[in-house]
C-alpha positions as CSV (number, residue, x, y, z in Angstrom):
1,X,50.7,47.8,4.8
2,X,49.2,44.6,5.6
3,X,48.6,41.4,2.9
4,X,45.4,40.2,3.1
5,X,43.7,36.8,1.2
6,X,40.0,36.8,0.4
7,X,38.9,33.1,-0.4
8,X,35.0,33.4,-1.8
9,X,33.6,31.9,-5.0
10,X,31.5,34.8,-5.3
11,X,33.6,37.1,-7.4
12,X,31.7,40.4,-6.5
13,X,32.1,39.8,-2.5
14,X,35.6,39.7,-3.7
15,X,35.7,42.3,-5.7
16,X,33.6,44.8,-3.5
17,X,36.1,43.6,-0.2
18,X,39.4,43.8,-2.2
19,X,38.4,47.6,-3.3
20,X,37.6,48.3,0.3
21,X,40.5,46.8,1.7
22,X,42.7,48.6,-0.9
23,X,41.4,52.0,0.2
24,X,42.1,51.0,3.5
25,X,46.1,50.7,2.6
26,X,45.9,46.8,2.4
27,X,47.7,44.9,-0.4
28,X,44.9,42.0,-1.0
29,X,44.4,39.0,-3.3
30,X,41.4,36.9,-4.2
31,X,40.9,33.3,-5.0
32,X,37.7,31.6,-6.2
33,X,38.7,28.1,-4.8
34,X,39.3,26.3,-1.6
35,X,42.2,24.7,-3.3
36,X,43.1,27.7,-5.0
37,X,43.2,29.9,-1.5
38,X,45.1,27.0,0.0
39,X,47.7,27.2,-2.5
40,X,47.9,31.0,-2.4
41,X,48.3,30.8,1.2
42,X,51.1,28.4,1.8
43,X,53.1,29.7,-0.9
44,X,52.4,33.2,0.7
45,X,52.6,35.6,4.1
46,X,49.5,36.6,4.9
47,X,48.3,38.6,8.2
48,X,44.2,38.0,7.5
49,X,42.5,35.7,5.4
50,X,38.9,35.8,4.7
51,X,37.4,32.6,4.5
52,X,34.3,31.4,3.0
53,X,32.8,28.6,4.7
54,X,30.6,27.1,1.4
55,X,33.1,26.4,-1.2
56,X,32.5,24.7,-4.4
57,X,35.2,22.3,-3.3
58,X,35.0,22.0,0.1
59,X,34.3,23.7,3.4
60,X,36.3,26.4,4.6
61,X,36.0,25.9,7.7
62,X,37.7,22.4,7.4
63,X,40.5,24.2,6.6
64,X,41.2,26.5,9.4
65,X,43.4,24.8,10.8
66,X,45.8,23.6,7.6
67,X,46.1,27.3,6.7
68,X,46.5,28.0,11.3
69,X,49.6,25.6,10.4
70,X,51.6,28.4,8.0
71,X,54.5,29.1,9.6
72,X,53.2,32.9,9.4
73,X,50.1,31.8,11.0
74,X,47.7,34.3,9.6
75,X,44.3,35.8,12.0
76,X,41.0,34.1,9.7
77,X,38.2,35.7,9.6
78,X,34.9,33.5,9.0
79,X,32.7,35.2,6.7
80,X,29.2,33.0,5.2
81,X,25.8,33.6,3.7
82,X,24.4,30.9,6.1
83,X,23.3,31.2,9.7
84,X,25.0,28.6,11.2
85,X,25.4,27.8,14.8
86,X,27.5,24.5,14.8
87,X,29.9,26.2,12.6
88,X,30.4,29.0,14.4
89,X,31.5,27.0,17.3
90,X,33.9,25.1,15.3
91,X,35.1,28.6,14.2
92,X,35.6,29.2,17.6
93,X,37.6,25.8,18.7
94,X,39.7,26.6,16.0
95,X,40.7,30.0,16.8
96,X,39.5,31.8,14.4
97,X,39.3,35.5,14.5
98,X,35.7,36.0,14.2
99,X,32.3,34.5,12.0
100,X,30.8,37.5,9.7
101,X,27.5,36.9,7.8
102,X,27.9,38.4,4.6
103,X,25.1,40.1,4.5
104,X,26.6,42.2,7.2
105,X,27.7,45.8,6.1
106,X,31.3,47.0,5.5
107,X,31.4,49.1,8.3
108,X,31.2,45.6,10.0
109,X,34.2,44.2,7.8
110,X,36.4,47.1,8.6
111,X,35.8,46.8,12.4
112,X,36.7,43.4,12.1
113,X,39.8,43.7,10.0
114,X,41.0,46.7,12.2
115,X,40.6,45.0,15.6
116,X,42.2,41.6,13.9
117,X,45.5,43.7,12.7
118,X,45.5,45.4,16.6
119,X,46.0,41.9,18.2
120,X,48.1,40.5,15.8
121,X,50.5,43.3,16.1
122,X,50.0,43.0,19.7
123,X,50.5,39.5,19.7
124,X,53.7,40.1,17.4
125,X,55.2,43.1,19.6
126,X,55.0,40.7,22.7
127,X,58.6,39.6,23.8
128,X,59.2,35.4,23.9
129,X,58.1,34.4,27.6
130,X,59.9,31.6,29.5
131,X,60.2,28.1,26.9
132,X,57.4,26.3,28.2
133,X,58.1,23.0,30.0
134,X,56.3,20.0,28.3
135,X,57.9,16.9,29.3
136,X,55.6,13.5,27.7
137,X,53.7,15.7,25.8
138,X,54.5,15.2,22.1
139,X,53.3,16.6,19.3
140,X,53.4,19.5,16.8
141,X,49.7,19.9,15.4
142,X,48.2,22.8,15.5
143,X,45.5,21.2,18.2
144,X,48.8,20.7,20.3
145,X,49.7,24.1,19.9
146,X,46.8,25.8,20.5
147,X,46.3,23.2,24.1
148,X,50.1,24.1,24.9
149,X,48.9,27.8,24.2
150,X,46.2,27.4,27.0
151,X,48.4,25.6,29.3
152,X,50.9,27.9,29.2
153,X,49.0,31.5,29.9
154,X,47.0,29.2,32.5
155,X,50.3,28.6,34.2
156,X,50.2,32.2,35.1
157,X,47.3,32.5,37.2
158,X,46.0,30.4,40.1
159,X,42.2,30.3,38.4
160,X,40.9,26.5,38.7
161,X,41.1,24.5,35.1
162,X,38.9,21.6,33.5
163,X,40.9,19.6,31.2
164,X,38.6,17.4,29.0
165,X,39.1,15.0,26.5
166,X,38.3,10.8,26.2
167,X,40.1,8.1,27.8
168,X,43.6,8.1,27.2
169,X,44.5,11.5,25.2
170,X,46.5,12.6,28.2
171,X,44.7,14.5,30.6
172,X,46.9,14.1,33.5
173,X,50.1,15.0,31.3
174,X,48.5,18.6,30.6
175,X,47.6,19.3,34.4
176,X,51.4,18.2,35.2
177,X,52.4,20.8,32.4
178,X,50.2,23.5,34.2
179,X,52.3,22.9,37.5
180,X,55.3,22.3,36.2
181,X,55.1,25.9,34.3
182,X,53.2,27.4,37.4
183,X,55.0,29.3,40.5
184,X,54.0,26.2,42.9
185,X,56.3,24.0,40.8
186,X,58.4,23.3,43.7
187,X,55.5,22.3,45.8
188,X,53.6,19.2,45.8
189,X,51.0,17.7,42.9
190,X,48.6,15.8,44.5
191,X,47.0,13.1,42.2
192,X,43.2,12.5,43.4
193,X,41.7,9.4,41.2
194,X,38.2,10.2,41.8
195,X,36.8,6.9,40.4
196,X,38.6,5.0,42.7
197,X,37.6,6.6,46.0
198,X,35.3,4.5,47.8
199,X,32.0,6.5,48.5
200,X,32.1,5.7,52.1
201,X,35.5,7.1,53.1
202,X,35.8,9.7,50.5
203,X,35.5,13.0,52.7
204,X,38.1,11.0,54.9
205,X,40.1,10.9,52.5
206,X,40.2,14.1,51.0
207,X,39.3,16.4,54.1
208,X,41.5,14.3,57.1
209,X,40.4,12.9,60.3
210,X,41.2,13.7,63.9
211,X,42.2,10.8,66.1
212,X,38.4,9.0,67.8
213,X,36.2,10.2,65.1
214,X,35.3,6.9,64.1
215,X,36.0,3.6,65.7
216,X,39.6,2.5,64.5
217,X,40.7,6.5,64.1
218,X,43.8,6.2,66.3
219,X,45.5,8.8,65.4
220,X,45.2,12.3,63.2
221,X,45.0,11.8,59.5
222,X,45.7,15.0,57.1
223,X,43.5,14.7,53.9
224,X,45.0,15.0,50.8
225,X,43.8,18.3,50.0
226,X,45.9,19.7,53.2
227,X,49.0,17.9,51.0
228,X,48.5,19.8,48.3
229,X,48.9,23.0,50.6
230,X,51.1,25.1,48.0
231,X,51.0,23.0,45.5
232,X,48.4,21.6,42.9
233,X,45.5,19.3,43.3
234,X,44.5,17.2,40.6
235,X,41.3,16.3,40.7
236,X,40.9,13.4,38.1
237,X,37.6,12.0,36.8
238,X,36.4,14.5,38.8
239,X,33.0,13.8,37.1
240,X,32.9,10.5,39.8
241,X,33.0,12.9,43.1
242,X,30.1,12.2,45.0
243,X,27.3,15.1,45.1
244,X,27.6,15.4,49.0
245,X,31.4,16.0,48.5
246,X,31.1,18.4,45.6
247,X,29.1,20.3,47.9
248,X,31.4,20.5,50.7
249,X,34.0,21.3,48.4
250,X,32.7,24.7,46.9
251,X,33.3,26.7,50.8
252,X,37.0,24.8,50.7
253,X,37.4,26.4,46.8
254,X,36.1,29.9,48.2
255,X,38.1,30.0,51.3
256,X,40.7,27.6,51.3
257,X,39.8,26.2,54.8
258,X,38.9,22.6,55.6
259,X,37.5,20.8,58.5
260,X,38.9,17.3,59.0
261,X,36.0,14.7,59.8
262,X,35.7,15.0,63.6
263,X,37.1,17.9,64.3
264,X,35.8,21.5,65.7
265,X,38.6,23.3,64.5
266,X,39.9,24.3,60.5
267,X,42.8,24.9,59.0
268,X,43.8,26.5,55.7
269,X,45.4,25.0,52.6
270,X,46.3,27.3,49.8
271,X,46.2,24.8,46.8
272,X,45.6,25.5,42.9
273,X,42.8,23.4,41.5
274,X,43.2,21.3,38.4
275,X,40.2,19.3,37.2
276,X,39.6,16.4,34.6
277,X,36.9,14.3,33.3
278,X,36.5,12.2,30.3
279,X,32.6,13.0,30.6
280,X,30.0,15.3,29.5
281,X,29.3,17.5,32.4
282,X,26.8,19.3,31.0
283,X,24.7,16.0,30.1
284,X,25.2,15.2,34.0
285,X,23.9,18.6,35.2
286,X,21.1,18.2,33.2
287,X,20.4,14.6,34.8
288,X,21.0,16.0,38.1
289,X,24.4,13.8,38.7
290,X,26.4,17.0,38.8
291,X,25.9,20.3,40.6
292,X,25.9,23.0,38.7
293,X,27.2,25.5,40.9
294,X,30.2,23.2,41.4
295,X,31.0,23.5,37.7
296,X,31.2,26.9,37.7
297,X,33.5,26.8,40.0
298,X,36.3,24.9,39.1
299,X,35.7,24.9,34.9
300,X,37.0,28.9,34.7
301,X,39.1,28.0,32.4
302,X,38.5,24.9,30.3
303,X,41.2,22.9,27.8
304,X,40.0,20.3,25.9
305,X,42.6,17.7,24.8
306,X,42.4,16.9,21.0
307,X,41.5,13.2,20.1
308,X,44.4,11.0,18.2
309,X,42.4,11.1,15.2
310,X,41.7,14.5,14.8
311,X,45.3,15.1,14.9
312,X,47.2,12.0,12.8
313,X,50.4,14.1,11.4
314,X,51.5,13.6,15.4
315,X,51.5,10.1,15.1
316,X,55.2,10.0,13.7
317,X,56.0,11.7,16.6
318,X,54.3,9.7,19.1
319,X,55.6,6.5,17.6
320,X,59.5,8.0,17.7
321,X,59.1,9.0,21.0
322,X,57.3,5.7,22.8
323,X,60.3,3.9,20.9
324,X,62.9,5.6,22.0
325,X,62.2,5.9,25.3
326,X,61.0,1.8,25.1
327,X,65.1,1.9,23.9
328,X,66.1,4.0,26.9
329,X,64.4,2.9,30.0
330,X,63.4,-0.5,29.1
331,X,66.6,-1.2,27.1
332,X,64.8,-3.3,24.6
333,X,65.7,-4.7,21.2
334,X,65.7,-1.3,19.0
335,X,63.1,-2.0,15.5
336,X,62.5,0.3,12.5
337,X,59.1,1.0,10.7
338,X,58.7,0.4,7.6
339,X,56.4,2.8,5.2
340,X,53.3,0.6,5.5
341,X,53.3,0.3,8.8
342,X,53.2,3.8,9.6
343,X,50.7,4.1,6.8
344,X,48.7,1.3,8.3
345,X,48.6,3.4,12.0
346,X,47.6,6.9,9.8
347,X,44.5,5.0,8.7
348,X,43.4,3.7,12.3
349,X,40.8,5.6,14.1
350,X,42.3,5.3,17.3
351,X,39.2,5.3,19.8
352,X,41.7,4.6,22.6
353,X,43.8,7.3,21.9
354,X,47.5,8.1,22.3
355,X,47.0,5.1,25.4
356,X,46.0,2.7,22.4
357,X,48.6,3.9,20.1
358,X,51.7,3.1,22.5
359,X,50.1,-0.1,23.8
360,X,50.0,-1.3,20.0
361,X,53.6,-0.1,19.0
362,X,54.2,-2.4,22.4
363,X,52.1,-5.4,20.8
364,X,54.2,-4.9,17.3
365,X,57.5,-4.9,18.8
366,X,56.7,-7.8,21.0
367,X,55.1,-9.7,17.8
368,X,58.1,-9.0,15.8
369,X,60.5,-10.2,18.6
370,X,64.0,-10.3,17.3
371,X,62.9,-8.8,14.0
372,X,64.4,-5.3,13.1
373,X,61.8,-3.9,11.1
374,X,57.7,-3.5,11.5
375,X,56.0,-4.2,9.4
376,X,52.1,-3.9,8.9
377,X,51.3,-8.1,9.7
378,X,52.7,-7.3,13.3
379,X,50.1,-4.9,14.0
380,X,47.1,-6.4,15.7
381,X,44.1,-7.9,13.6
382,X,41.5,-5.5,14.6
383,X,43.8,-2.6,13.1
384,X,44.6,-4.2,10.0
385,X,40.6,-5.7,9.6
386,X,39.4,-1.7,10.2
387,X,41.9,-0.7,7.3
388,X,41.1,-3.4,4.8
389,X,37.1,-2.5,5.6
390,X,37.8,0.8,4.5
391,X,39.8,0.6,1.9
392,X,37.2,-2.1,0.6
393,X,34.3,1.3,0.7
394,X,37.0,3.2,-0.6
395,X,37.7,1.6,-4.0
396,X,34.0,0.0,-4.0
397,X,32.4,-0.1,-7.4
398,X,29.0,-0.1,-5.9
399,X,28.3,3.4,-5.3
400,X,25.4,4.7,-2.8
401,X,22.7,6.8,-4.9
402,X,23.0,10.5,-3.6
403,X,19.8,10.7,-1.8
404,X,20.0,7.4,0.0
405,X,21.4,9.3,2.9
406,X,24.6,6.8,2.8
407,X,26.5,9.0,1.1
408,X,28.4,10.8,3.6
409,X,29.5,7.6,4.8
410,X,33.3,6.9,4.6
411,X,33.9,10.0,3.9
412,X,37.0,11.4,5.8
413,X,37.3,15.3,7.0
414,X,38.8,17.4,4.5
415,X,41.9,17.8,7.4
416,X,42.2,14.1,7.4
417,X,42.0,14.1,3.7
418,X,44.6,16.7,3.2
419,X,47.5,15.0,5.9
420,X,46.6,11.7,4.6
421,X,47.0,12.8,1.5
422,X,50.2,14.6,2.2
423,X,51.9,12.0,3.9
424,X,51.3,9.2,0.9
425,X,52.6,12.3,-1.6
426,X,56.0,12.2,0.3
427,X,56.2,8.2,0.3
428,X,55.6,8.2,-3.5
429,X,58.1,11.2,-4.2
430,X,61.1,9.5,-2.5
431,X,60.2,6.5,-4.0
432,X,60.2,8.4,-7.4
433,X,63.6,9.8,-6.9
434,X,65.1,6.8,-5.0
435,X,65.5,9.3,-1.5
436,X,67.0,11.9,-3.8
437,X,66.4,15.5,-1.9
438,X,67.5,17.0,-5.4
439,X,65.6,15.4,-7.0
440,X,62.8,15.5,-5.0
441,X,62.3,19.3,-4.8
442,X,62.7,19.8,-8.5
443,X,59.7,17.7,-9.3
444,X,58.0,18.8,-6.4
445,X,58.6,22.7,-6.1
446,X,59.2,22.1,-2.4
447,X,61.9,24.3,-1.5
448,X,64.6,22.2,0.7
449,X,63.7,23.6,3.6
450,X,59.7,22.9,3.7
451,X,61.2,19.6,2.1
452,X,62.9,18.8,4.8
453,X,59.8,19.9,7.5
454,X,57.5,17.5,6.1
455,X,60.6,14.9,6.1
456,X,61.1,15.3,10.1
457,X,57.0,15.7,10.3
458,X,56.5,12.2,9.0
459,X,60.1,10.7,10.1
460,X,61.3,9.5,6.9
461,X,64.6,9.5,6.0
């Protein structure tokens, strides 16, 4: 018998599911509430929930990924009166099950339930493969998870991968990953910075030479996708490769064969391809600065690095790990962080990414010197003038008329809400109890254990 969760303020969608479900064999509960069916859910094991996305306290599907982050991890299954294409690919991205209109008929619920139960004991029944090998990438979000997910069934296969994401999330740390974990780990990764390749000498580069093709040639050259023969080529900012080289690239992809410039003859190189690009691809197609065809070819399977903000319980983590290894390798003066300067880097929208985040920790430990603690005045003043602006809106007694369309302004996700609000719940509870875990618990009805997560999710001791 499974335990199912219906979350749907409409109590007869509820109560018509929950009898069919029943039938079925299925224990299942209902809750009328997005805070309600988050409650019921962390406190409870669940195998499927089904989610409503128009709540009267919020949107469901903001909250995929707080009940994806259960230790039990429950399948969710979208369901919705609207017709709504931008959430359904949001559904997607966040691995949901599948996106139901309501007004579909119970036949349609059942199929879905059924085939949701199949892979999830599948997925159970599976034995642990090999512990994947992740060196620099740190983080446990459930955006993480679901990228180290990717990278680590990808690792299987030789298929070519595009790894997206904006300046400074990590792109080339995730195409390491994929070789690392892949059955060419022993062989060569061959970095390609595509932005940097002068236009002139690019197919030189990449393809070889033989010795007289051009005037200075005075001896062979091998191109560095011969180097990556058995190995990996990482193509990054691939989205800068010249058109007449993407072109001569898709017969190398198709038959692993290159001709060096000046030469009659070709010779093979049986390399994996790894892609990345901070850019739209699809906006270049469309302008014609990207060929289509090309795409295809080397996005057949496509990971998409999540952006600092979207996943801010990670920045603990981050901040641990730049400082120890700052410790380790550059054996500087150890600091500690104090509470509001971790709560000062939570409110930061980081538009440079995990990059801007260690290059500020650098700027703070510099600033502080001989100091042995941060504290927020030795964060930059562009950080601390973004988090005074919004805490200004915040707490603002002037407040926007509904329909002046300004509403929505300053207005964080409900994910951001709910880890923002979790992390300054923990601060004030130990500060409450004076660090007592006790203590702590009883006020809180934490258990010790989950206690003791959030404690090592935030690093505070």
């Amino acid at each position: 018998m499974s335990k199912i969760l219906i979350i749907d303020d409409d109590q007869l969608i509820c109560q018509a599911l929950a009898k069919k479900f029943k039938r079925m064999g299925h224990e299942t509960d209902c809750t009328f509430t997005l805070k309600q069916g988050l409650d019921f859910s962390f406190s409870n094991e669940f195998d499927i929930v089904f989610l409503d996305v128009n709540l009267p306290d919020g949107n469901g599907l903001d909250a995929i990924d707080a009940i994806k982050d259960h230790p039990y991890a429950p399948e969710i299954i979208i369901m919705t009166g609207d017709s709504d294409p931008d959430g359904v690919e949001l559904a997607m991205k966040s691995r949901a099950w599948d996106y139901i209109l309501k007004s579909s008929s119970q036949k349609e619920f059942e199929f879905s339930l059924t085939r949701a139960l199949e892979y999830r004991q599948q997925k159970q029944s599976r034995p642990n493969g090999k512990s994947l090998k992740r060196d620099f990438i740190v983080g446990e979000s459930r955006q993480i998870k679901i990228c180290l997910e990717k990278v680590a069934k990808a690792s299987n296969n030789d298929t070519p991968i595009l790894v997206t994401g904006e300046t400074g999330v990590g792109k080339e740390l995730f195409a390491k990953a994929i070789h690392e974990n892949s059955k060419r780990r022993a062989s060569s990764f061959i970095v390609v910075d595509c932005a940097a390749l002068p236009e002139h000498i690019v197919e030189r580069i990449l393809f070889g030479h033989s010795k007289g093709a051009f005037t200075g040639a005075d001896s062979d050259k091998v191109g560095l996708i011969k180097l990556a023969d058995g190995g990996t080529l990482f193509l990054d900012e691939v989205g800068e490769l010249p058109l007449s080289i993407q072109k001569k690239f898709l017969r190398v992809l198709q038959e692993k064969r290159i001709r060096s410039v000046g030469s009659r003859n070709e010779i093979s190189s049986d390399f994996r391809l790894v892609s990345a690009t901070h850019r739209d691809v699809s906006k270049m197609i469309g302008k014609g600065r990207f060929r289509e065809d090309f795409y295809f070819r080397i996005a057949s399977i496509k990971i998409e690095i999540p952006l600092l903000r979207n996943r801010k319980s990670d920045i603990p983590l981050l901040v641990n790990y730049h400082m120890d290894r700052k410790k380790e390798i550059r054996n500087e003066f150890p600091h500690e962080l104090s509470r509001e300067f971790l709560t000062q880097l939570h409110g930061y929208d980081w538009p440079g990414n995990v990059r801007e985040l260690f290059n500020t920790i650098d700027f703070a430990c510099s600033d502080a010197y001989n100091g042995s603690i941060l504290f927020q005045k030795h964060l930059p003043d562009y950080i601390r003038t973004f988090n005074i602006k919004n805490k200004i809106k915040k707490f603002s007694k002037i407040r926007p008329k509904p329909d002046s369309g300004e509403l929505k302004k300053g207005i964080l996700p409900l994910k951001d809400h709910i880890e923002n609000t979790k992390f300054e719940y923990i601060q004030n509870l130990l500060s409450a109890t004076n660090n007592d875990i006790k203590e702590s618990c009883r006020l809180s009805g934490l258990s010790r254990g989950h206690l003791y997560r959030l404690l090592q999710q935030y690093k505070l001791t």
